[in-house]
Legacy VTK file of the C-alpha trace (Angstrom):
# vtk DataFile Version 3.0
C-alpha trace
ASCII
DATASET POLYDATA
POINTS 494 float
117.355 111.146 95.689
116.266 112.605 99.100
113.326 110.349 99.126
115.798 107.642 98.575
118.034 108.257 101.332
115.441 108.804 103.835
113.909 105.141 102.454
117.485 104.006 103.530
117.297 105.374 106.677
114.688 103.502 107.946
113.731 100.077 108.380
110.601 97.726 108.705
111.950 96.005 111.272
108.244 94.391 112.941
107.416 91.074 113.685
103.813 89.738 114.218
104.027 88.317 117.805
103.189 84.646 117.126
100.571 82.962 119.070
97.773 79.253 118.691
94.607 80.506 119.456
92.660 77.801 120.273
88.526 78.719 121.244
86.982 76.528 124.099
95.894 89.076 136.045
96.074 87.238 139.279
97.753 83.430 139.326
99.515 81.431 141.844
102.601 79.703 141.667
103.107 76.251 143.918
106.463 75.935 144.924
106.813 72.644 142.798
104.640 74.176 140.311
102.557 71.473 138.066
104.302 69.232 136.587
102.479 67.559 133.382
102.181 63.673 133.537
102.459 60.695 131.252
104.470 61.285 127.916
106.252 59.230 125.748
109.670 57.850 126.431
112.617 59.661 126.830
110.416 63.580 126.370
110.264 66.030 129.006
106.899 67.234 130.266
106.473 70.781 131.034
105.892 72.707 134.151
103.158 75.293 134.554
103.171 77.938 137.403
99.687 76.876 138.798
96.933 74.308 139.260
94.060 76.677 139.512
92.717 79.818 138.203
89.778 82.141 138.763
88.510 85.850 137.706
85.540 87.461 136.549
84.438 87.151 133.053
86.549 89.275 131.035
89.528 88.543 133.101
92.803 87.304 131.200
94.427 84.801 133.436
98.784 84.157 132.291
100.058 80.718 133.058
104.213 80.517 132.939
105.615 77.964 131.199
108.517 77.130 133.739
110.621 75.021 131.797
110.035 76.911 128.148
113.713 76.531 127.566
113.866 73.214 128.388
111.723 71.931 125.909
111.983 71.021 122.393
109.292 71.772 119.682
106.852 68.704 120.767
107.609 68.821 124.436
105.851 72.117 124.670
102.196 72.403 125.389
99.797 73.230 122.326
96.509 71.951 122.453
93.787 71.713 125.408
90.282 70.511 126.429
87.400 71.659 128.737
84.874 70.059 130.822
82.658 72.674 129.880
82.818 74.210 126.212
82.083 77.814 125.796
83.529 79.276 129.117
87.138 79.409 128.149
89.631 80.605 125.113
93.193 79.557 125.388
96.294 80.968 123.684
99.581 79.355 123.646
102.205 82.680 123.770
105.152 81.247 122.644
106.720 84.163 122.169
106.457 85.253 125.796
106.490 81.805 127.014
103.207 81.646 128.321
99.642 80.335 127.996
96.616 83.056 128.130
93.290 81.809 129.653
90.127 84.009 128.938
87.388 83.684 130.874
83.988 84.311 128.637
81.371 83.831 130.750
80.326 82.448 134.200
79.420 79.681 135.441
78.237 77.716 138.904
80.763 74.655 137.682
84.292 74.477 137.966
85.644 73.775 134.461
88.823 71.096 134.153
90.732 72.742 131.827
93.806 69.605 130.373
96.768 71.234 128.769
99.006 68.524 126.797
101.957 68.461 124.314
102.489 66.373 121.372
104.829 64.542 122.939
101.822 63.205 125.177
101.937 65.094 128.237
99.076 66.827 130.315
98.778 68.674 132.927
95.196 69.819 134.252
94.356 73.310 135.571
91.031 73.695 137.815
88.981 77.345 136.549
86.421 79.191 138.288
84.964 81.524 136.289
82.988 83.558 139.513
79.221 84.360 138.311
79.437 88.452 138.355
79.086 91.336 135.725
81.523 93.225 134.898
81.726 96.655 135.248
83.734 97.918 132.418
84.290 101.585 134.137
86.598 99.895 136.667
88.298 97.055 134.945
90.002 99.198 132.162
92.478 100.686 133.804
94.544 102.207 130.932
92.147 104.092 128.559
94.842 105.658 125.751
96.866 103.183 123.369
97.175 102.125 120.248
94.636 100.699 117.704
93.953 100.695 114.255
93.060 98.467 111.309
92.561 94.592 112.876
91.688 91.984 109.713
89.143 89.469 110.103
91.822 86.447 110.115
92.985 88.332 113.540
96.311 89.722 111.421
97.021 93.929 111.482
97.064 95.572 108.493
99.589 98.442 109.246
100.427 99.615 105.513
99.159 102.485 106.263
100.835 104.707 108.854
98.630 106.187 112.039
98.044 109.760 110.674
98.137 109.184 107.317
94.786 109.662 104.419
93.084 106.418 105.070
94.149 104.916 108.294
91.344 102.844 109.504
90.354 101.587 112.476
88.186 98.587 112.951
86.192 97.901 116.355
88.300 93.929 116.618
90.995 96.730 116.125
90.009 98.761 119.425
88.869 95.882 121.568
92.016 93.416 120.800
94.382 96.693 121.830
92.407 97.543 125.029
92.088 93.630 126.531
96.333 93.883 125.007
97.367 96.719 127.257
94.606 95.663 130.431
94.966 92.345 130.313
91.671 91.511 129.888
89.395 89.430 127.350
86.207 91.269 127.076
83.939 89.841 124.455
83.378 92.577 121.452
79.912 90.591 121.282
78.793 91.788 124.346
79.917 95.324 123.570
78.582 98.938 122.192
81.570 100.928 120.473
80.490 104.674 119.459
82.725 107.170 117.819
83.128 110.209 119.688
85.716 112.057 117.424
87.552 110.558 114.590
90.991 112.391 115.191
93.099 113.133 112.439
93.232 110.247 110.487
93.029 108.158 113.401
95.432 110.502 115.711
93.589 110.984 119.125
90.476 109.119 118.177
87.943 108.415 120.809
85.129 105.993 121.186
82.852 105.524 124.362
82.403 101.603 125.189
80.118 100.168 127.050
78.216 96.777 127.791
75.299 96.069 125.802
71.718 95.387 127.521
71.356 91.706 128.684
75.492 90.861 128.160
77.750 89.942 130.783
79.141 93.791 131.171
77.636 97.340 132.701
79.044 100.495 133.167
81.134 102.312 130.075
84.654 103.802 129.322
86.079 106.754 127.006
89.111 105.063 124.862
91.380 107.607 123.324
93.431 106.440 120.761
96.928 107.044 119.049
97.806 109.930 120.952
99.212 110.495 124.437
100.355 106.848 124.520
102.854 105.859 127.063
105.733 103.963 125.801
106.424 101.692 128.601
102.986 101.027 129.221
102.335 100.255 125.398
105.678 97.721 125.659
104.312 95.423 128.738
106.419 92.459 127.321
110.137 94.178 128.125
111.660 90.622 128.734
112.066 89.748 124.997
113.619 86.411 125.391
116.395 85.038 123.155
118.658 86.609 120.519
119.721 83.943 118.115
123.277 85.242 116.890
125.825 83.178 114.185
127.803 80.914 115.399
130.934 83.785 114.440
129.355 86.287 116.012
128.326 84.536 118.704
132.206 83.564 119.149
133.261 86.899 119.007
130.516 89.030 120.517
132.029 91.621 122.338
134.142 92.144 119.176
130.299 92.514 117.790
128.782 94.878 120.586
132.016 97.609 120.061
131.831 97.552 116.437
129.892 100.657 115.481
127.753 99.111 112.898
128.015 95.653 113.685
126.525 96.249 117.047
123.572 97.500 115.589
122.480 93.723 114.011
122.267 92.718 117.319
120.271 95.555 117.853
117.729 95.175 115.294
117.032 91.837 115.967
116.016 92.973 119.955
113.666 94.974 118.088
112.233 92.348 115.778
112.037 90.239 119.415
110.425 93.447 120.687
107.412 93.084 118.058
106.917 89.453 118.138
106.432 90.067 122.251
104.539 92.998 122.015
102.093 92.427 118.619
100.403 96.018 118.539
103.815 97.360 117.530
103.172 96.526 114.069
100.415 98.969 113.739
103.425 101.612 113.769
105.223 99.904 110.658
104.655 103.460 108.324
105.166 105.351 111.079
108.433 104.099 111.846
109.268 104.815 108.028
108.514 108.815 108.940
110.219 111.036 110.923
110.649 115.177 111.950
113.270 115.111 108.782
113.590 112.795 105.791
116.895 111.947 106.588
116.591 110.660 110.526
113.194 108.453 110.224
112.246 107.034 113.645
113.397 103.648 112.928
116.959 104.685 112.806
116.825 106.962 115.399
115.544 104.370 117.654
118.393 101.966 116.319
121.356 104.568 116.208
120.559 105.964 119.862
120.580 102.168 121.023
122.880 100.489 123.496
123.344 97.466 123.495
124.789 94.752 125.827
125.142 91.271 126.827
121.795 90.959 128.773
119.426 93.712 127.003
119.183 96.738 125.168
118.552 100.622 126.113
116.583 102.524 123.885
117.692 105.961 124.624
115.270 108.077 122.520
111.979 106.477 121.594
110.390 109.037 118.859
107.326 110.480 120.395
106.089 109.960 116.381
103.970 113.333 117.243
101.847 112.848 118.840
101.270 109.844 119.020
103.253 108.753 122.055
104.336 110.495 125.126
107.982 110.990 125.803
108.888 108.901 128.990
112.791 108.717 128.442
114.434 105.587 127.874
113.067 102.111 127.380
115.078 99.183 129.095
114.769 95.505 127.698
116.531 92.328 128.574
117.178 89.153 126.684
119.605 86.603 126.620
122.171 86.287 123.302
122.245 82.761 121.957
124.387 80.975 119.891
122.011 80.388 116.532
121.507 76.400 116.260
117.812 76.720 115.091
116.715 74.847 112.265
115.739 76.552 108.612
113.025 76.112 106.225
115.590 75.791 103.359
117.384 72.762 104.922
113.994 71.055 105.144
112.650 71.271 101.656
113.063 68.811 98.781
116.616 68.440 96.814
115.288 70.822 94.212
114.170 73.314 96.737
110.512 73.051 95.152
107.042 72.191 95.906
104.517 71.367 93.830
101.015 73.568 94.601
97.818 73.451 92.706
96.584 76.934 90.831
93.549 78.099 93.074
95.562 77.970 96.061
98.589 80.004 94.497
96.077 82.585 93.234
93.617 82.733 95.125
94.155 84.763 98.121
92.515 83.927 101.697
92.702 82.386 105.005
91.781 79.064 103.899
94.161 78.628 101.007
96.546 79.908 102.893
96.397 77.375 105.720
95.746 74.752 103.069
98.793 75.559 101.268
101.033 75.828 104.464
99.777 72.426 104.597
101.125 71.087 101.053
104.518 72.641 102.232
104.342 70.698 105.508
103.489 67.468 103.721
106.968 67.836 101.594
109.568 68.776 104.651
112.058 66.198 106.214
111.319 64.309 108.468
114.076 65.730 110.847
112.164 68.760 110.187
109.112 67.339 111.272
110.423 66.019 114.737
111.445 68.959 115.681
108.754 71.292 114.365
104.918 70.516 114.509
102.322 71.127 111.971
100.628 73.274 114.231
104.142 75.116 115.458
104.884 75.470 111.689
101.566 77.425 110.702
102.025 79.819 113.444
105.029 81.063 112.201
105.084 81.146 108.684
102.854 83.228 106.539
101.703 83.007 103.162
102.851 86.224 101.361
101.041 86.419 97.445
101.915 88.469 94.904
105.662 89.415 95.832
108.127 90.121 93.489
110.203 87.104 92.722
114.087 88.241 92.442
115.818 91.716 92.273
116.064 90.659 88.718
112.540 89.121 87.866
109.531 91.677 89.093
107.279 88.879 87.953
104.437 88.083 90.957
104.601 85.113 92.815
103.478 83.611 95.926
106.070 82.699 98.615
106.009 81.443 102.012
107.135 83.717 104.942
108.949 82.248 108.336
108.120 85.192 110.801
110.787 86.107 113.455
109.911 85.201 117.692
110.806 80.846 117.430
113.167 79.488 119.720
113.122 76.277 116.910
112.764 78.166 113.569
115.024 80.097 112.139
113.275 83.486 110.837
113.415 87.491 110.777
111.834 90.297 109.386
113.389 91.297 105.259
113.589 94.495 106.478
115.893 93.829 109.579
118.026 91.564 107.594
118.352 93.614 104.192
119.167 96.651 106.917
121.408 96.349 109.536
121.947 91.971 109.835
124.056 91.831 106.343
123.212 95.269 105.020
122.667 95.590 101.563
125.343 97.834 99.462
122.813 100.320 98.921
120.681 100.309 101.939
123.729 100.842 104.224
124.316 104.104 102.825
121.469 105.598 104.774
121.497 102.681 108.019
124.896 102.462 108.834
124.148 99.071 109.255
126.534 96.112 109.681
127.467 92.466 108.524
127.373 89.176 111.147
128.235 87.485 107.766
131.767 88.647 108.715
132.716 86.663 111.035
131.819 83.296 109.453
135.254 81.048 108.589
134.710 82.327 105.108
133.099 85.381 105.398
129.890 85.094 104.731
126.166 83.289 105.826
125.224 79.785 104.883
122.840 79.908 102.194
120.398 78.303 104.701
120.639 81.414 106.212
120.246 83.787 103.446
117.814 82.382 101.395
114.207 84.155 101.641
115.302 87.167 103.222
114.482 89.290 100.758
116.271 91.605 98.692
116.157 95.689 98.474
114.853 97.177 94.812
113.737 100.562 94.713
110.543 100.496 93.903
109.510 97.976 96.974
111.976 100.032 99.108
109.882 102.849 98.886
107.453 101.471 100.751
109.244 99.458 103.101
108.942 96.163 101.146
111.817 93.920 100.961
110.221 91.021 99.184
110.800 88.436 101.932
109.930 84.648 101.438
110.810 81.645 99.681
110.147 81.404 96.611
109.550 77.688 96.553
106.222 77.042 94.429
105.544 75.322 91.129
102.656 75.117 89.835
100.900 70.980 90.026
100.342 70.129 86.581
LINES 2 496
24 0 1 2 3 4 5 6 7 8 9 10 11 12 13 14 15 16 17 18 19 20 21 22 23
470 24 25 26 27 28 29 30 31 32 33 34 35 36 37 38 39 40 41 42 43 44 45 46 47 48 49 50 51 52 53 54 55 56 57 58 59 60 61 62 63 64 65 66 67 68 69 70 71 72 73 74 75 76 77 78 79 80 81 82 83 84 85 86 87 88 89 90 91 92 93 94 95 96 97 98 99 100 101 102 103 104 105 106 107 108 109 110 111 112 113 114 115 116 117 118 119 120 121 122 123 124 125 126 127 128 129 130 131 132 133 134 135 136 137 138 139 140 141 142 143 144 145 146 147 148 149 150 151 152 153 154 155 156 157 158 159 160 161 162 163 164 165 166 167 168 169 170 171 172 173 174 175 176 177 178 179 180 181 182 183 184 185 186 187 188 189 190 191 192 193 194 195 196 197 198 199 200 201 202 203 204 205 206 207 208 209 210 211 212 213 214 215 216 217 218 219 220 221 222 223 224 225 226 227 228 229 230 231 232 233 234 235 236 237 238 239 240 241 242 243 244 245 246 247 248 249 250 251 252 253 254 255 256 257 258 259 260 261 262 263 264 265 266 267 268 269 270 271 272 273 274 275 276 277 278 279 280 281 282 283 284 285 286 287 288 289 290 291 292 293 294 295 296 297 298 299 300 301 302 303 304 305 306 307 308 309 310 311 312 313 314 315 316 317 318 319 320 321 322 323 324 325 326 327 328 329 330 331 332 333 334 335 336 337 338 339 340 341 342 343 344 345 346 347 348 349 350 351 352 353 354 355 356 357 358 359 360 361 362 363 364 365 366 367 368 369 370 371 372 373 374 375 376 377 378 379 380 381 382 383 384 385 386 387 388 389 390 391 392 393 394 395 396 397 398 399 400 401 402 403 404 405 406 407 408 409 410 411 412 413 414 415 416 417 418 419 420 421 422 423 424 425 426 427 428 429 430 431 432 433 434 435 436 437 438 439 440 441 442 443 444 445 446 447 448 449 450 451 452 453 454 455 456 457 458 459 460 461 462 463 464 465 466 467 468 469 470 471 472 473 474 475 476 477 478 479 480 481 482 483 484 485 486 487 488 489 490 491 492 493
């Protein structure tokens, strides 16, 4: 029963921060910015916060996306082309509203680098990518953070917890976190990792890096890992954008903010914003599950010690999650609370809330089926759906989840389809958040307090659009943080 309670304590309440990564700092900002030309008829073109960029191989350049807000699904940018291949990878941030530029390698040309939108406008950015080598030594500026297990599709696999028998961590793991917390894109290909000291299961780790012979990089750096970490270095992204609240809550949202359980749904979705801006936070998923006693895991201490407002959140006691991180007092973010108009997977799907799949792709786990079966569920949505969300928009936030347990009734396996929290257009958030403190399960509210925004609806409850592939809380998944999230949508193609 203790194990229980401290289960319901807690809360997974992480979001994978959701980004295109498409493979071809310092910026400037005109006062008009650059405005993207052409388009189709009656769309908006977006603004970017510069015409040119240059840095040093390595260097991760940010471009702003001025208008973000502005824009619908289409209107924002999300695809690009170089002059030059090889020189440049681009990322479209949507989740922090920007677009990352790394610079690869150097070259005597200037490289026109076109941004455009589906709706048909561009806008073209002049790079310079200056013909030096690096010298790692002085580039990384912040040596201790966080790193751990990074996958080969690019996804963390945080099940389980820094500290814990079997932590791994994986050299994409250390390089992703370091260019993460320095800004920087150094190429793992041109780099020697060597483990100094393993830690304890991963706690205070250290590697030496340094440039390989003949690559683009010299000098070398000592990395120490999960332990030491400064908070509010380790959360750069502290502007976490918008909180989508129901329409009844929204209404009544100071009623919301005094309520002493309520308040904390508004809460926990700041925190699901705060993973989807910051993606290394999901590496502490387990940890966030633990705590100095079984009964006040770190999740809900973060949560209960919380204050929140109309503008942003104060996290008044950030576990140190010994010793992983160093304690540096409170944490301040900001957002803006919006009234939630976003559109939902389960309005989009057919009349019978079904899609046909064939076997090998609902069995056989990996990158490409996945991808290949986020496109049979593309294929089948509205078209409503479709003008408002792209295919490309759609695949970066929705995941492919296999073998989760179908209903709190049914523990039969199945595959279902994930929408991951962080759109401004798609309606998503973590099972854990939701099951937890958004409409808190019966059960799980005995140890989280947690509230209801179902409440304030007309008639007292969420549209099913709303509700349906949250998740549910069983106590067997619960133990290990699992709420079953997804729609459950598949039939097999006969």
């Amino acid at each position: 029963m203790k194990k229980l309670l401290s289960i319901l304590g807690s809360v997974t309440f992480m979001a994978t921060s959701i980004s295109t990564v498409v493979a071809c700092g310092d910026k400037t900002e005109p006062e008009d910015g650059n405005s993207a030309a052409g388009g189709e008829e009656g769309k908006k073109g977006f603004v970017l916060d510069t015409k040119s960029i240059e840095g040093n191989p390595g260097d991760r350049k940010i471009i702003l996306i001025k208008n973000y807000s502005e824009l619908s699904n289409d209107e924002l940018p999300n695809s690009y082309k170089c002059s030059e291949d090889g020189y440049l990878d681009v990322t479209f941030d949507y989740s922090n509203k920007q677009i990352l530029v790394d610079l690869k390698k150097p070259t005597t040309n200037n490289i026109k680098l076109t941004i455009s939108s589906s709706a048909n406008y561009t806008a073209d950015i002049d790079v310079k990518v200056n013909n030096v080598k690096i010298d790692i030594s002085k580039v990384v500026k912040i040596n201790t953070f966080i790193a751990g297990n990074k996958l080969s599709d690019g996804t963390i696999d945080p099940s389980i917890a820094i500290g814990d028998e079997g932590f791994k961590i994986t050299e994409a793991g250390i390089v992703d976190s370091m260019n993460n917390i320095n800004k920087l894109s150094l190429d793992i290909k041109g780099l020697d990792i060597k483990l100094q000291y393993s830690g304890d299961n991963g706690i205070g780790a250290r590697y030496e890096i340094s440039g390989k012979e003949n690559s683009d990089y010299t000098g070398k750096v000592i990395v120490n890992l999960n332990k030491g970490v400064d908070p509010n270095l380790f959360f750069a992204n502290k502007n976490i954008g918008n909180i989508f609240v129901y329409e009844g809550a929204f209404n009544k949202i100071d009623d919301v903010l005094k309520h002493e359980k309520n308040k904390k749904s508004i809460i926990s979705m700041a925190i699901e914003n705060l993973g989807a801006t910051n993606k290394d936070f999901e590496y502490l998923r387990g940890n966030l599950l633990q705590g100095k006693d079984m009964f006040n895991p770190n999740a809900k201490v973060i949560i209960d010690n919380a204050v929140a407002t109309k503008t942003g959140v104060t996290l008044n006691k950030f576990p140190t999650m010994n010793p992983i991180f160093v304690d540096k007092g409170k944490i301040e973010l900001t957002y803006n609370l919006v009234k939630e108009d976003r559109i939902t997977l389960y309005e989009a799907l057919p009349s019978d809330k079904l899609i046909e799949a064939p076997k090998d792709l609902l069995e056989n786990e990996s990158i490409e089926n996945s991808k290949k079966l986020k496109d049979v569920v593309y294929d089948k949505l509205t078209d409503e759906f479709k003008n408002k969300i792209s295919q490309s928009y759609f695949e970066s936030f929705t995941k492919v989840r296999y073998k989760i347990r179908k209903s709190k009734e049914d523990a039969t396996k199945v595959t279902k389809i994930d929408v991951l929290p962080g759109s401004n257009d798609l309606y998503g958030h973590d099972g854990g958040s939701f099951n937890s403190y958004i409409v808190t399960d019966s059960t799980v509210g005995i140890g989280t307090q947690g509230g209801n925004l179902g409440e304030y609806e007309e008639d007292g409850k969420l549209d099913i659009k709303y509700t349906t592939g949250m998740g549910f809380f069983e106590y067997s998944g619960g133990l290990k943080g699992d709420f079953h999230q997804g729609h459950d949508i598949f039939k097999e193609k006969q």
